[in-house]
Structure formats: C-alpha cells, structure tokens
C-alpha positions in Angstrom: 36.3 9.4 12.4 34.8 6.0 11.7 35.6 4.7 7.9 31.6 3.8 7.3 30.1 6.3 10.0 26.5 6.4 7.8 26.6 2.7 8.4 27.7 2.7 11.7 24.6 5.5 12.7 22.3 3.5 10.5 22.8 0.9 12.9 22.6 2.2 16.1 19.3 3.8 15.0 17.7 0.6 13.5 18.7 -0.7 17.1 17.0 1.7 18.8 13.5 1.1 16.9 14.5 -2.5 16.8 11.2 -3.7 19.4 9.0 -0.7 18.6 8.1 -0.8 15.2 6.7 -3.8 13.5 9.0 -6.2 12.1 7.7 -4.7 8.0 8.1 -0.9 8.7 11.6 -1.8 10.2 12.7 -3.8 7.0 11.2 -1.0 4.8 13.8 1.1 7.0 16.9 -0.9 6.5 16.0 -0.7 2.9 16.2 2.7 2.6 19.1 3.3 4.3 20.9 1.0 2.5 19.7 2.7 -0.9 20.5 6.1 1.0 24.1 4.9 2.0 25.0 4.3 -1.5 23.7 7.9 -2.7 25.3 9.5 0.0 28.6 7.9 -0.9 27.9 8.9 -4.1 27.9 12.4 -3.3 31.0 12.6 -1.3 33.1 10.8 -3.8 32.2 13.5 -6.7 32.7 16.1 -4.3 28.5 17.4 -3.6 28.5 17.3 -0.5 30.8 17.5 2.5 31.0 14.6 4.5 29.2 11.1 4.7 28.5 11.6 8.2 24.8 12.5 9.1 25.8 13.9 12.5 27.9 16.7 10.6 25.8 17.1 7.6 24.6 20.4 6.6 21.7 22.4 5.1 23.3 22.6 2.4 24.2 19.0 2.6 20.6 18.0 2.6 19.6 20.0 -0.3 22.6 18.7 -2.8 21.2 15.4 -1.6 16.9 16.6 -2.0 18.5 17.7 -5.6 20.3 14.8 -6.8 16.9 12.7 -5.5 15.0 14.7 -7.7 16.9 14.2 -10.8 16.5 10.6 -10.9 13.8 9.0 -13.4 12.0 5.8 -12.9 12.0 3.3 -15.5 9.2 4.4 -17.7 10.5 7.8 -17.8 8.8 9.4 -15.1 10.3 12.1 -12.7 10.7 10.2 -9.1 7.4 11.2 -7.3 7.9 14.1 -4.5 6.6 11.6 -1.8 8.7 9.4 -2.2 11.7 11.9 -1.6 9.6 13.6 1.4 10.4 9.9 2.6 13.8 9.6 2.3 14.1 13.2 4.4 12.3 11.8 6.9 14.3 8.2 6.8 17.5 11.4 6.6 16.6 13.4 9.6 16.3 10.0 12.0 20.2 9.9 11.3 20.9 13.7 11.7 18.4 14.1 15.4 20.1 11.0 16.6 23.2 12.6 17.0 21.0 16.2 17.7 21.8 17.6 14.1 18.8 19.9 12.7 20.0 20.4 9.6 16.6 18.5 7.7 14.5 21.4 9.5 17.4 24.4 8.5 16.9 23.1 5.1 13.5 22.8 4.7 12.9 26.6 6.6 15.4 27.9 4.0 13.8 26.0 1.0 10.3 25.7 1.6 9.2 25.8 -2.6 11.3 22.7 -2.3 9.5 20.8 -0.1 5.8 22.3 0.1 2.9 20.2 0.4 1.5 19.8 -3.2 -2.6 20.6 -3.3 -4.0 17.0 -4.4 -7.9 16.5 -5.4 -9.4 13.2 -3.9 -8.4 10.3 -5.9 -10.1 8.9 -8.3 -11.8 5.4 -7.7 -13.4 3.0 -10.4 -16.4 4.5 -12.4 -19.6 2.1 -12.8 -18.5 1.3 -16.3 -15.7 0.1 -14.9 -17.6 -2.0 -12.0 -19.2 -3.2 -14.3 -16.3 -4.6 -17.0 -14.3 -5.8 -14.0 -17.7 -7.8 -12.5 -18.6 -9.2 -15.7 -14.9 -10.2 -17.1 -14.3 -11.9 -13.6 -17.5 -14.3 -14.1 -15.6 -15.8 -17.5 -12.4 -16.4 -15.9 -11.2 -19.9 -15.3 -7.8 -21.6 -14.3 -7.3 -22.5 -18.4 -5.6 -19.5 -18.5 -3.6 -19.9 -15.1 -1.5 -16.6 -14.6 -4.5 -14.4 -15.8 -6.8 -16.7 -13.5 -4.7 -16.2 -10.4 -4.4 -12.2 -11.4 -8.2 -12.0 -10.8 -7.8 -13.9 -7.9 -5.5 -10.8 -6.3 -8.3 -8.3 -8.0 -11.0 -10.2 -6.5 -9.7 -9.6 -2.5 -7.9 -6.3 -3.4 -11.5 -4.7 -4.6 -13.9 -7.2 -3.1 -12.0 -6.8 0.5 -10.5 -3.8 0.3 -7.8 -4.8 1.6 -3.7 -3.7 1.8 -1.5 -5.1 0.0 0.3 -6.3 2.9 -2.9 -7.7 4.4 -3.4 -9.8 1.1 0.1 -11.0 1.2 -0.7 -12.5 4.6 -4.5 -13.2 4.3 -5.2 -17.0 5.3 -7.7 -19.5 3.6 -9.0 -20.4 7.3 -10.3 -16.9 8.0 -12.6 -16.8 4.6 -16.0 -17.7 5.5 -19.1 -18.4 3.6 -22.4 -18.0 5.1 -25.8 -17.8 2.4 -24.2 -16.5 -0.6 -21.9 -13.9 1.5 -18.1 -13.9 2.8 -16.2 -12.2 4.8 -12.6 -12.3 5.5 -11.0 -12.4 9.2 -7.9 -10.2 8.9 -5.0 -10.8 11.4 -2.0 -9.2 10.1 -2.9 -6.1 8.8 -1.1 -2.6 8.5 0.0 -0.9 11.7 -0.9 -4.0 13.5 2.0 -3.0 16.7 0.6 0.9 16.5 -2.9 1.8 14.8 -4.2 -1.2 13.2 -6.0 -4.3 15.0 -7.4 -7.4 13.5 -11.1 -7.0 11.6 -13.4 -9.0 9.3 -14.0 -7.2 6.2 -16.9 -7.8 3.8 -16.4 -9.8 0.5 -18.7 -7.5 -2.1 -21.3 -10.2 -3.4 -20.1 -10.1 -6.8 -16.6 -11.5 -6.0 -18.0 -14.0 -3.8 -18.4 -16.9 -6.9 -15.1 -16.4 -8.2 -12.9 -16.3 -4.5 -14.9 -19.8 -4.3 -13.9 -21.3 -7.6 -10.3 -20.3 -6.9 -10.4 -21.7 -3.3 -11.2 -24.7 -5.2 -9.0 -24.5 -7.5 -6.3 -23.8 -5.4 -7.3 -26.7 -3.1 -7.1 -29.3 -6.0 -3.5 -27.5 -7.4 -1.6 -28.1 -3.8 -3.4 -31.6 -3.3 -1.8 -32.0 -6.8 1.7 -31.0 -5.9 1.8 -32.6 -2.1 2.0 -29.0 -0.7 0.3 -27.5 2.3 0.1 -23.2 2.6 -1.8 -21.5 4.6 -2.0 -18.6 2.4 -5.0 -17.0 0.1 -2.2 -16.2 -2.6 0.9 -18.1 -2.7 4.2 -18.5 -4.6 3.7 -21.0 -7.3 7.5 -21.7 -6.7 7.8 -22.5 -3.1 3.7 -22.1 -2.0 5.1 -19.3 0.5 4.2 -15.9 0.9 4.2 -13.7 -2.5 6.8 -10.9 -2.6 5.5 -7.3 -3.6 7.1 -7.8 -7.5 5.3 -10.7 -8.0 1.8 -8.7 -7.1 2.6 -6.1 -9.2 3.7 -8.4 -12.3 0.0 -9.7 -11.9 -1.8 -6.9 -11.3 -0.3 -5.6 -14.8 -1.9 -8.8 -16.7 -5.4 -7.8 -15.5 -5.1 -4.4 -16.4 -4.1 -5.6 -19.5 -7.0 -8.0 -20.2 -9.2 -5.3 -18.5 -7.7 -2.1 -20.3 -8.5 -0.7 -17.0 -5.3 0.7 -15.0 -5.5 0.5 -11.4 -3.3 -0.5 -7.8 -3.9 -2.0 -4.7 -4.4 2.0 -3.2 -8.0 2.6 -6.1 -9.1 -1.2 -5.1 -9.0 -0.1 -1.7 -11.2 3.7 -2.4 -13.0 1.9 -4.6 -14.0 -0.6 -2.2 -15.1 2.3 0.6 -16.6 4.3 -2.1 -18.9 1.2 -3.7 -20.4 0.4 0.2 -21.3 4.6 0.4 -22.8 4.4 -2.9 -24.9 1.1 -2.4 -26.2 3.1 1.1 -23.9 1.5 4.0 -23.8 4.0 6.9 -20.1 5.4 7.0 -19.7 3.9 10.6 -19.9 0.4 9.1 -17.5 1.1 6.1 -14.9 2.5 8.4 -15.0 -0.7 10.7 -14.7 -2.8 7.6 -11.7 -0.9 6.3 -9.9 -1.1 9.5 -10.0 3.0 10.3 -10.1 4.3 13.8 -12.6 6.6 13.4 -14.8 7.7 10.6 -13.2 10.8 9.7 -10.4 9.3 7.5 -13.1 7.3 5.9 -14.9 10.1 5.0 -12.1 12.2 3.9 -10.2 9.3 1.7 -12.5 6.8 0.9 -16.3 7.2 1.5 -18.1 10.2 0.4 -21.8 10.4 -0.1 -22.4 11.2 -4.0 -24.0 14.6 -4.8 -27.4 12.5 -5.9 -28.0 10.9 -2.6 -27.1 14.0 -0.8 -30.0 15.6 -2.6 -31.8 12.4 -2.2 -31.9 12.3 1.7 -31.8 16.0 1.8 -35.2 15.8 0.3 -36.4 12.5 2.7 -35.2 15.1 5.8 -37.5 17.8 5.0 -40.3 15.8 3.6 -39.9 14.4 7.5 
C-alpha cells in the first residue's frame, strides 16, 4: 500500500476533473481535500477509523468521520453548519466511487437522521426600514473615511447588482455604463460560467447609481495617485489586484457595523431579486438580470410577488 494513498487518490481525481470544471470550483476542490487529508490522518492516528485509504474505507468509516465533522465549532462558538459537512461527503464520496467504493451511500442508507435534509423557510431579505437606512447612510459616505468608504462601495454592487461574490471579485470598470441617470453592469465572469452560467448585464438599482459614480471617481484619482493601472471595480489596496474572499468579508463587517444591519453577499443578492418584484418588474426580467436559466429558481429563491400585490392584481384581473 502507498504511504500517502488519500493524497495519491486526491490526485488522480483532481486530474480527472482537471479541464471540466472551471478553474474556481477546482481550487475550492483541492482545498477541501487538503483540509480532509489532514482530518483523515487525524482519525487513523488516534485509532477512529480504519485505514486512510478512501478505496477501503467503510460505512462505518464515514460516519466516525460525519461525527468528528460535527463536533467541531467555528470561531464564534457556533456548531459547524450541516451544509457544510453534506459538502465534505460529497468532496468524500468522489474519492471512494473513483476506486467503485459505495460506502458514502451505505452510510447515509443506514444513518439517514444523520444526514436528512433540514426543512428551511425562504430566507429572509432586507425589510424597507432597512432599504431605507442602507439608501440614505450610502448618500453621506465619502472617501474621508476610506475603509468604511470602500465597504459601501462592495454594498453598493453586492445589493445594487445583485451580484456573486465571485462576480464582484472579477467585475471590471469598462463594463459599468451610465446612460440618463441609470447603469448597468456587463458581467463576464460570473458563477458557473464553463457549466450554467453565461455572461449578462445586470441593472444598477437607481439609488446606488450616485455613489458607484463618486467611487469610480475616486478610485480613478487614487490609482492616477499611485501610478497604478487595474482593471478591477474593487481592488487590493496593496497590490491593485484582485481582492481575496477575507478581505470582502473584513469589509462587509465595517458596514454592518456602521449600519447595525447584519447581512452577506447571499441577502444582497435576494434582496436585490426581491426589491425589482416588489417595485413591479415582471419575473422574466429579474431572472435575466440575476443570471437564472429560467424563472422558476427566481421565483422560488429570490422573487416572490408580496401578498398586497397579489390581492392587488387579483382584483385588476376580475375588475377586467
């Protein structure tokens, strides 16, 4: 037997997606495995499970490891989230069907209170006093205050766009244009892009519009300043590169602090659907500006009418 054979498989399976995934979903892979690797080895050396090698591995096996997952707490005390473990099963059972090892599926047919699919109500998106804080505190933000100014600058393209957080990491100044008071964004890189997802232009929301301008201009004047060129929305302040995921996150956190709103990237992007439905856009439109392939995943996630205007054109239909 090989001396590292869950680094060996690990390999010949990222070689074999190598070329049919995109390049992001492959590094979010190797990440994984490489976490999983050290858990695993973990496990052997205190004797909980038998063997580091996927293509023998167990039911039994699987569980000790679904177990150990779930005892781990995340820095602010938290239990790790059941997705996030239904992930590393799936990342676990590439390794184990590579070399034609069932044992994910044994396991979760013996042990299906382990891994049933929790009942979640549609998530929540911002309320209008909300809307309202976050389009009114945006107006009185200026560069003085630079990090808080460039956190609002995220804010403004994560709820005006709706957009991913990958898709804001690689969104371009060139493909922002301004026409009468309105903006849209041309997005090229977005999720999925080698599977589901194609390039689209997504609306700015009006009220985001003034602000995205004064930090354009901002952040034309602050590169002039410092000789740099980027082609990039947001940028590293360091290196005037791409932002990493931390760095998004470590600004997100000062606007919901000067907000005392808490939010991600995932309620900018509901919130976003949600505002269009409300203000009356027809759900075709909203699911071509969020990038869905059809309109039934808007509807279900994103978009759906509010119980006033359903009474509203209820009543317009049979007045008709």
């Amino acid at each position: 037997m090989s001396r590292y054979p869950f680094k060996e498989l690990v390999n010949k399976v990222m070689a074999a997606y190598t070329g049919n995934r995109a390049p992001l979903t492959l590094e979010v892979m190797q990440r994984r495995f490489n976490r999983m690797e050290g858990e695993i080895d973990y496990l052997l050396r205190n004797g909980l499970i038998s063997t580091g090698n996927p293509k023998y591995f167990t039911p039994e096996d699987v569980e000790a490891y679904f177990v150990y997952r779930r005892s781990f707490v995340k820095p602010d005390g938290e239990p790790l989230d059941l997705k996030s473990i239904k992930k590393d099963l799936i990342e676990l059972d590439k390794l184990c069907k590579f070399e034609k090892n069932n044992c994910v599926d044994v396991f979760k047919a013996r042990c299906p209170a382990l891994t049933k699919n929790d009942h979640h109500d549609r998530l929540s998106v911002f309320s209008e006093e909300e809307y309202d804080r976050i389009f009114s505190r945006i107006e009185e933000i200026d560069a003085s205050d630079l990090t808080l100014f460039r956190s609002y600058a995220l804010l403004a393209l994560y709820l005006g766009a709706g957009v991913r957080t990958i898709e804001l990491q690689n969104a371009e100044v060139r493909n922002i244009h301004f026409d009468r008071g309105h903006a849209y964004i041309h997005l090229v890189i977005v999720k999925g892009k080698d599977s589901y997802g194609k390039p689209r232009n997504a609306l700015i929301l009006p009220q985001m519009v003034p602000f995205i301008q004064r930090y354009l201009d901002w952040r034309e004047a602050y590169l002039r300043e410092h000789g740099s060129d980027c082609p990039y929305y947001f940028f590293s302040l360091e290196d005037c590169e791409r932002v990493s995921d931390n760095t998004i996150r470590e600004h997100r956190r000062d606007a919901e602090k000067d907000l005392g709103i808490q939010y991600d990237g995932r309620k900018c992007r509901r919130s976003y659907g949600q505002y269009l439905k409300d203000q009356g856009v027809e759900i075709e439109a909203i699911s071509s500006l969020m990038g869905h392939n059809n309109t039934e995943t808007t509807e279900d996630y994103y978009a759906r009418i509010s119980p006033d205007m359903a009474i509203d054109k209820a009543l317009r239909a049979l007045r008709n």
